[in-house]
C-alpha positions in Angstrom: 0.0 0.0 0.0 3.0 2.4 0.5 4.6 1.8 -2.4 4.9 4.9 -4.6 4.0 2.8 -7.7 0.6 1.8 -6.0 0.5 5.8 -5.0 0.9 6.8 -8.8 -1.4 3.7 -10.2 -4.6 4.1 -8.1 -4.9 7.7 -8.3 -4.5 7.9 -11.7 -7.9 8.0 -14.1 -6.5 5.2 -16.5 -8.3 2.7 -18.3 -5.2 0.7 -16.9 -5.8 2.1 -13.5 -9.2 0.3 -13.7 -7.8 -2.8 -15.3 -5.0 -2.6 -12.5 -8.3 -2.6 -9.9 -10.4 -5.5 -11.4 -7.2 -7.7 -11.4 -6.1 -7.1 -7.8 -9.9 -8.2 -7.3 -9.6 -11.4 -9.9 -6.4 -12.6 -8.6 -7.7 -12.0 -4.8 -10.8 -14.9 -5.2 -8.6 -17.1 -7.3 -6.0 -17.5 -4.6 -8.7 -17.8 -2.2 -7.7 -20.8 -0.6 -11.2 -22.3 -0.9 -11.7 -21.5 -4.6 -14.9 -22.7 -4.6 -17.2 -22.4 -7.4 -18.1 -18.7 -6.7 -14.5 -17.3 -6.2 -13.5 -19.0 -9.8 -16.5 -16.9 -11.1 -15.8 -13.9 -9.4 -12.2 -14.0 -11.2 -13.4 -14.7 -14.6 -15.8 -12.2 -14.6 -13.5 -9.3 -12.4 -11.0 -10.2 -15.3 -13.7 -9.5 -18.0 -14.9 -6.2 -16.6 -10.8 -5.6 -16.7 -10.7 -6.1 -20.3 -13.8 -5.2 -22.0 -14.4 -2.4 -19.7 -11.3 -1.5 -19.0 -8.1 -2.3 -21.4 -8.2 -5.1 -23.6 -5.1 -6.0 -23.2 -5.7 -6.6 -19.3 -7.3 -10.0 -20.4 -3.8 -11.3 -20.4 -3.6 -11.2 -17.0 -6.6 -13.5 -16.2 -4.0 -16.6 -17.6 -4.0 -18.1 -14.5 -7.2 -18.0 -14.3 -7.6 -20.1 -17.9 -4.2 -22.4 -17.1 -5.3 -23.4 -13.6 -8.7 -24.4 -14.4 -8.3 -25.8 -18.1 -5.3 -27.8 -17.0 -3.7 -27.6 -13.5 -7.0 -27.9 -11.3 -9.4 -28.9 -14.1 -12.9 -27.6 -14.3 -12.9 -27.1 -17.9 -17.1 -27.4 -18.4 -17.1 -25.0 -15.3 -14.8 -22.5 -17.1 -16.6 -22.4 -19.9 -19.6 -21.4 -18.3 -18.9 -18.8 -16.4 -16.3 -17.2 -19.5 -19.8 -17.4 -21.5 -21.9 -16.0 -19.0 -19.3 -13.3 -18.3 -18.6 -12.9 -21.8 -22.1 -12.2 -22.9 -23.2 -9.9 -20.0 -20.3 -7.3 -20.0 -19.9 -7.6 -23.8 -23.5 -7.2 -24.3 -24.0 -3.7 -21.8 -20.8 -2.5 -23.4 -22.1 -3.0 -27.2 -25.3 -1.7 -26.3 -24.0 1.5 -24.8 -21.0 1.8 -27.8 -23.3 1.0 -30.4 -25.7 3.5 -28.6 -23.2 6.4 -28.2 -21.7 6.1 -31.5 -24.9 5.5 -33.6 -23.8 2.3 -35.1 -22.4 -1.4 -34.1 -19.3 -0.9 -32.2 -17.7 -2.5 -29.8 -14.9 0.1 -28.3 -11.7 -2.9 -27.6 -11.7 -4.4 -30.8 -11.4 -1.1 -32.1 -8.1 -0.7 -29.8 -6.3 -3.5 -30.2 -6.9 -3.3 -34.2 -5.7 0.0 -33.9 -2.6 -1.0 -31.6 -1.8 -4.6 -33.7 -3.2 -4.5 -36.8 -2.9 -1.1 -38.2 0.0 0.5 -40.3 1.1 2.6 -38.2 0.2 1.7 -34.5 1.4 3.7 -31.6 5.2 4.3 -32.6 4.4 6.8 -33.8 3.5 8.6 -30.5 7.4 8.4 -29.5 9.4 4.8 -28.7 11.5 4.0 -25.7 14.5 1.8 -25.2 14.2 -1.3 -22.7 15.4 0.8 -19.9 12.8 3.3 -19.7 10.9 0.3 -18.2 13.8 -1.0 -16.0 14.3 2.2 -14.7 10.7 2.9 -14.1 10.0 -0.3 -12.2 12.7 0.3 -9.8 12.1 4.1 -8.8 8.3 3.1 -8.1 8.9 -0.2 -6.0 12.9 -0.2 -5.3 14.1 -3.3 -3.5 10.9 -5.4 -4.6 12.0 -5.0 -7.9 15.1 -7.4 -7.5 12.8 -9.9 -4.9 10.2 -10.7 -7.9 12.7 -13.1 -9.3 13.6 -15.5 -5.9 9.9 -15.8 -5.6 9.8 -18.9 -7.6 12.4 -20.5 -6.2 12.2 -19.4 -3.2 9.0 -20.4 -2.6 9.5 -23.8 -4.5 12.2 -24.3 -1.7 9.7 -23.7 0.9 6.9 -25.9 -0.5 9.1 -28.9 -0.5 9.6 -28.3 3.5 6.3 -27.4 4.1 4.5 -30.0 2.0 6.1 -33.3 2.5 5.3 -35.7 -0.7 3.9 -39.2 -0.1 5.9 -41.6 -2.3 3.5 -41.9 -4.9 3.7 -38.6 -6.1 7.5 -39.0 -6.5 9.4 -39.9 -9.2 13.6 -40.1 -8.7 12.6 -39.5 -5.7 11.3 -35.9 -6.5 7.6 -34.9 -6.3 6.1 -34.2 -9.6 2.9 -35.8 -9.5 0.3 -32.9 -10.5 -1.7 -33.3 -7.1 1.2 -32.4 -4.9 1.6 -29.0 -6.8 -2.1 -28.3 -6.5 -1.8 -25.5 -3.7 1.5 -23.9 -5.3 0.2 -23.8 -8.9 -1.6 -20.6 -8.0 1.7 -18.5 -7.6 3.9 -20.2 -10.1 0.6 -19.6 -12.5 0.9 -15.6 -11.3 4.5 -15.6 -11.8 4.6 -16.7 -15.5 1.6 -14.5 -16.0 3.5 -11.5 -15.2 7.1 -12.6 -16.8 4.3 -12.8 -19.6 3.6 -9.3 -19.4 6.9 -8.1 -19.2 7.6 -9.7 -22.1 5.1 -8.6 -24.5 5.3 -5.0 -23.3 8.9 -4.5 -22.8 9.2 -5.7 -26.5 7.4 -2.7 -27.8 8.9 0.0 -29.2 6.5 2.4 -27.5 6.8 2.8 -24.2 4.6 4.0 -21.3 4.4 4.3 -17.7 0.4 3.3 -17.3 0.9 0.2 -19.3 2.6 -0.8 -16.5 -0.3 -0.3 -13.9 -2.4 -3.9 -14.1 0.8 -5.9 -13.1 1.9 -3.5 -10.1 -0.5 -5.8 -7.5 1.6 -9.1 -8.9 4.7 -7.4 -8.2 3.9 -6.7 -4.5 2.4 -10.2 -4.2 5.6 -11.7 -5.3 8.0 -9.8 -4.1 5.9 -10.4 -0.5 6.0 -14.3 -1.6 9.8 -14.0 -1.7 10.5 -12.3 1.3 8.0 -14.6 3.1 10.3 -17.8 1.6 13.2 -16.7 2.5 12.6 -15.9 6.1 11.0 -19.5 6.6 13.7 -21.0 5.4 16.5 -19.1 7.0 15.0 -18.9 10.3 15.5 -23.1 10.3 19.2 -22.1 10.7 19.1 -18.5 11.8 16.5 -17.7 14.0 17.3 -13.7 14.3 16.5 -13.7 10.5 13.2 -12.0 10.8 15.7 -8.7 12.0 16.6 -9.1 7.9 13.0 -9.1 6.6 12.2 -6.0 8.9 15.0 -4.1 7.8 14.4 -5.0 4.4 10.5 -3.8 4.7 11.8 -0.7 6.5 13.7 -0.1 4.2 11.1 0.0 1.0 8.8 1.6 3.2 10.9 4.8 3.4 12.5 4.8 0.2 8.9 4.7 -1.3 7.9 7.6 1.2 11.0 9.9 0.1 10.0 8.7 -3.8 6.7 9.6 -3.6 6.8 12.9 -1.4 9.9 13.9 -4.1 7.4 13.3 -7.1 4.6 15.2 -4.9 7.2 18.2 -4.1 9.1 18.4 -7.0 6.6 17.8 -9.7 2.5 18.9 -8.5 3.2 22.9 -9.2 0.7 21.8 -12.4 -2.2 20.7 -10.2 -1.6 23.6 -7.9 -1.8 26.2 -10.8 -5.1 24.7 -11.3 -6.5 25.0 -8.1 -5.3 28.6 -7.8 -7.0 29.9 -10.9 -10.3 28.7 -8.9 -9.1 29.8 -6.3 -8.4 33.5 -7.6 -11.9 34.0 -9.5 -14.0 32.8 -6.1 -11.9 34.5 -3.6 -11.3 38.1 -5.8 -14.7 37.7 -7.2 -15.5 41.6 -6.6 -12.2 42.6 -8.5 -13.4 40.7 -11.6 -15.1 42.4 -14.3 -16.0 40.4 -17.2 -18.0 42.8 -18.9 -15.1 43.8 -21.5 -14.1 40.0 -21.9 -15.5 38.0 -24.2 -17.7 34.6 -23.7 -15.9 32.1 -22.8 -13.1 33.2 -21.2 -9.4 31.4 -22.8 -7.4 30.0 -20.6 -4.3 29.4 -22.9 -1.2 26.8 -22.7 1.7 26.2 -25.0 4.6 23.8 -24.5 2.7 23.1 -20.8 -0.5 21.5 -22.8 0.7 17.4 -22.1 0.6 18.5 -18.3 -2.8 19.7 -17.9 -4.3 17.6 -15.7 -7.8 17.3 -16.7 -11.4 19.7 -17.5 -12.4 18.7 -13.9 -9.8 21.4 -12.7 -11.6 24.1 -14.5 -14.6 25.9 -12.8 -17.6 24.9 -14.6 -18.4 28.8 -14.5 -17.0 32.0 -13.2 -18.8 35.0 -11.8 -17.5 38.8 -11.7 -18.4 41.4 -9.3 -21.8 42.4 -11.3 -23.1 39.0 -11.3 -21.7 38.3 -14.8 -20.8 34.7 -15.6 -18.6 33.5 -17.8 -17.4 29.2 -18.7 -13.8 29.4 -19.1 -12.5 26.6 -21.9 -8.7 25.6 -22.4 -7.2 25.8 -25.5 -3.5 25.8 -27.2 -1.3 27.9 -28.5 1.7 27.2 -31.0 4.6 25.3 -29.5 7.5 23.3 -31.0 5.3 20.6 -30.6 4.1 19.3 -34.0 1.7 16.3 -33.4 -2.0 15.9 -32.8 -3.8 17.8 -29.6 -7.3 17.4 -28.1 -10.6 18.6 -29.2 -13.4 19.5 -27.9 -16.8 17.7 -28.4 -19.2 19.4 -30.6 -21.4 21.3 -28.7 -25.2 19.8 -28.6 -27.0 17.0 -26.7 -26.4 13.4 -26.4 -26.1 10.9 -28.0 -26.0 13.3 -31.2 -22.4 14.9 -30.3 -21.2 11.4 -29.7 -22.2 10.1 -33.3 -20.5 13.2 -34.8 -17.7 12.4 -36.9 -15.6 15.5 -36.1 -13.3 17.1 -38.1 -9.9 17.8 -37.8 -8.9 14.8 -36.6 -6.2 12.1 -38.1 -4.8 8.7 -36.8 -1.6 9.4 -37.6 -0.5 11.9 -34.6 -0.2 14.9 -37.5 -0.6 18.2 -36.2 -3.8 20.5 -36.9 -3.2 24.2 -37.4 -7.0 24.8 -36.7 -6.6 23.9 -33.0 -4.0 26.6 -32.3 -5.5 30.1 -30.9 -3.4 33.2 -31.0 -1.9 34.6 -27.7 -3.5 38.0 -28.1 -7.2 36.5 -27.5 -6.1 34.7 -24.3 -7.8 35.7 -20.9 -5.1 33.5 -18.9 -1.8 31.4 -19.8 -0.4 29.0 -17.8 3.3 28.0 -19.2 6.4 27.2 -17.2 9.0 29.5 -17.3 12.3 28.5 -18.4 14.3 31.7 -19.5 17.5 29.2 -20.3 15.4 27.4 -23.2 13.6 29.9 -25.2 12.2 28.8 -29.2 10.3 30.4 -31.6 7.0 29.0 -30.5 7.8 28.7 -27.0 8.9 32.3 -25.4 9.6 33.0 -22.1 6.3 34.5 -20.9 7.9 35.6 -17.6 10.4 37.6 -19.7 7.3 39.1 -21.7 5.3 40.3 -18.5 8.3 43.1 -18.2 9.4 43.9 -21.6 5.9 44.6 -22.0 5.3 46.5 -19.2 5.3 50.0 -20.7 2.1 48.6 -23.3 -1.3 48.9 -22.8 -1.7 45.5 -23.7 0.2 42.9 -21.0 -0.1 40.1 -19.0 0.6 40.2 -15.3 1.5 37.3 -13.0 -1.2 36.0 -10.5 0.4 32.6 -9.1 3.7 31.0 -9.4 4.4 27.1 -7.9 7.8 25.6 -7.7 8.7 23.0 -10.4 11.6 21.1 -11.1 13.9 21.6 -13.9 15.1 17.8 -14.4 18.4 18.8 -16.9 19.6 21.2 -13.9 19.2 19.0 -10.8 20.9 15.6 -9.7 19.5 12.6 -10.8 19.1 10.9 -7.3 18.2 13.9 -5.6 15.3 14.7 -8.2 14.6 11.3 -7.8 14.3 10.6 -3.9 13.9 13.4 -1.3 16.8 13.5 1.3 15.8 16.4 4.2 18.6 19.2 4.0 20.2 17.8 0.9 18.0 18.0 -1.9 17.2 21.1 -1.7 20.8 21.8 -2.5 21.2 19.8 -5.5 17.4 20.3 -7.0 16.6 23.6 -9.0 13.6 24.6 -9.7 11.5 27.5 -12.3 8.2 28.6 -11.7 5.1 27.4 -13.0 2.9 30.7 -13.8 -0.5 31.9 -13.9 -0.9 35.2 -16.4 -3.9 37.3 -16.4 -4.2 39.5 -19.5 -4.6 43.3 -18.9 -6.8 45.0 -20.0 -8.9 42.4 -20.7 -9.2 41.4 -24.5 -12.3 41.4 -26.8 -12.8 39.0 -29.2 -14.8 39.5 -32.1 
């Protein structure tokens, strides 16, 4: 529960948060150690709502799931069953809403995976990753558990054998490999595979992100606890004062998953503060606002900042000046060296008619659209982050701009600043983890701005 990965997954809104959720539930009845009849359905159909509902590509976590009860602990007419009866129920309330929304027969993760398998270009084209983008993200989020996931096997194998002793029929050379005698450790060898699995197939593609590491972040505390668990059985047989090594071990992720987490929270939220200080400013100095010179709705501008904003949620719905005036306030972008595809709105109107629009303006093929750029003279507000050592063309230093256009009638003054990190100017491990007293010496940081426009401008 402490560890930062866990903090970053199950906060996140993510399809693969969700998928990440269902499968902590799936894999909690199957290792029930009852498993009775409902727990096996309770894990088929948690892994369907994880898939269909969720990601597609979650369903490869429900293999233990398929292996155990097809092969290992066979219930194969059972299995069938409930994958039918799950099958049908979640795939038929999410074709009838698709189909619904979208005017038309759709079902929402075929269209995904055709997308991510099948099609030309696939997601590559959203950026690629080297192999240690993943390596390198798996231990910052769980540290020492990282290198524990792969003793849990053997570990735990090493264990079983003293804790289950074999009756001689289930041996052969005097080892037990009769199927029955493995029938209460299948469960975590199945698990095991089942995330090597993953690793695999993900690690292996050329595009690379954080959230597609979410569903298997449950596994790797539940094997890296498996491992620790083994290894103290089995050493305390010869070294009773073991268990001082598993504490210090658990201590030790504990507060190297604190300092991770409180460094991300410190180092990098100045984003989601901004945010909450522009609603902040228009209920708190609601008598200083006048509106009646700005236009309807109100821009709220970003630039090179635009992959950082958070979500709509952190917009006020409405804002309301000192006369009573209200005014929405929408987001939109201005030019940046950034040359790919941005968001778009949703056409104004009722549903389910905006949701069977086709809208224009929109490619596969991440290539940028000119028509969703705004120019900066008919913004209200700009958040950007100021960085007066890395100034382009389309990405200027706004903090620079509030003063050399100070003696204009036409400026932007600064409301908020927040403290973010500059990565390429602080320490890697210091950026990384917070140490009290030290990384504040070896972090440096620029502001992230809030700009008002004054006088307010008119659009036509």
């Amino acid at each position: 529960m402490l560890s930062t990965g866990m903090f970053i997954a199950s906060s996140a809104f993510l399809p693969s948060s969700f998928a990440m959720t269902m499968n902590m539930y799936a894999m909690a009845a199957f290792l029930n150690e009852k498993c009775a009849s409902h727990h096996r359905f309770y894990a088929i159909i948690c892994t369907a709502i994880s898939a269909l509902i969720g990601w597609p590509f979650a369903a490869i976590l429900g293999m233990p799931v398929v292996i155990d009860m097809l092969f290992f602990r066979p219930k194969v007419k059972m299995f069938w069953y409930f994958t039918s009866l799950s099958g049908i129920f979640v795939g038929g309330i999410l074709l009838s809403f698709d189909s619904y929304y979208y005017g038309k027969r759709v079902l929402a993760p075929l269209n995904i995976v055709l997308y991510n398998v099948f099609s030309e270009h696939g997601p590559d084209i959203y950026g690629v990753e080297p192999l240690s983008y993943y390596l390198k993200n798996l231990i910052l989020n769980w540290n020492i558990a990282v290198f524990l996931i792969p003793l849990a096997v053997p570990l735990s194998v090493l264990n079983y054998f003293h804790s289950w002793k074999a009756l001689e029929q289930y041996k052969k050379w005097g080892i037990p490999l009769h199927p029955l005698y493995w029938r209460h450790y299948s469960p975590i060898f199945l698990i095991y595979i089942t995330l090597v699995a993953w690793c695999i197939i993900f690690f292996n593609q050329s595009h690379k992100e954080e959230r597609f590491l979410f569903p298997i972040y449950p596994l790797i505390a539940l094997l890296a606890a498996v491992s620790l668990d083994s290894a103290e059985r089995l050493i305390n047989r010869y070294i009773p004062s073991f268990s001082f090594v598993s504490w210090l071990t658990v201590m030790f992720f504990i507060l190297a998953s604190i300092s991770r987490t409180f460094a991300l929270h410190k180092n990098f939220s100045a984003h989601i503060e901004i945010y909450k200080s522009l609603n902040e400013h228009l209920m708190e100095h609601q008598r200083d606002l006048d509106f009646s010179l700005r236009a309807d709705p109100l821009r709220l501008c970003v630039g090179k900042e635009w992959y950082r904003f958070p979500s709509s949620f952190f917009l006020p719905e409405v804002a309301v000046d000192s006369r009573n005036i209200k005014r929405e306030i929408n987001l939109h972008f201005l030019k940046s060296e950034y040359s790919g595809a941005l968001p778009n709105y949703y056409p104004q109107g009722r549903l389910p008619f905006i949701t069977r629009r086709i809208p224009a303006g929109m490619n596969d093929m991440n290539k940028e659209e000119p028509s969703r750029y705004v120019e900066l003279d008919t913004c209200d507000y700009v958040i950007d982050l100021e960085t007066p050592d890395h100034v382009l063309p389309h990405e200027p230093n706004f903090g620079a701009m509030v003063y050399y256009f100070s003696s204009q009638s036409n400026v932007f003054r600064r409301l908020y600043a927040h403290l973010f990190l500059i990565s390429s100017k602080s320490h890697w491990f210091y950026r990384a983890f917070f140490i009290p007293y030290l990384s504040v010496r070896r972090t440096s940081f620029a502001n992230y701005t809030l700009y008002e426009r004054i006088p307010p401008t008119v659009r036509a």
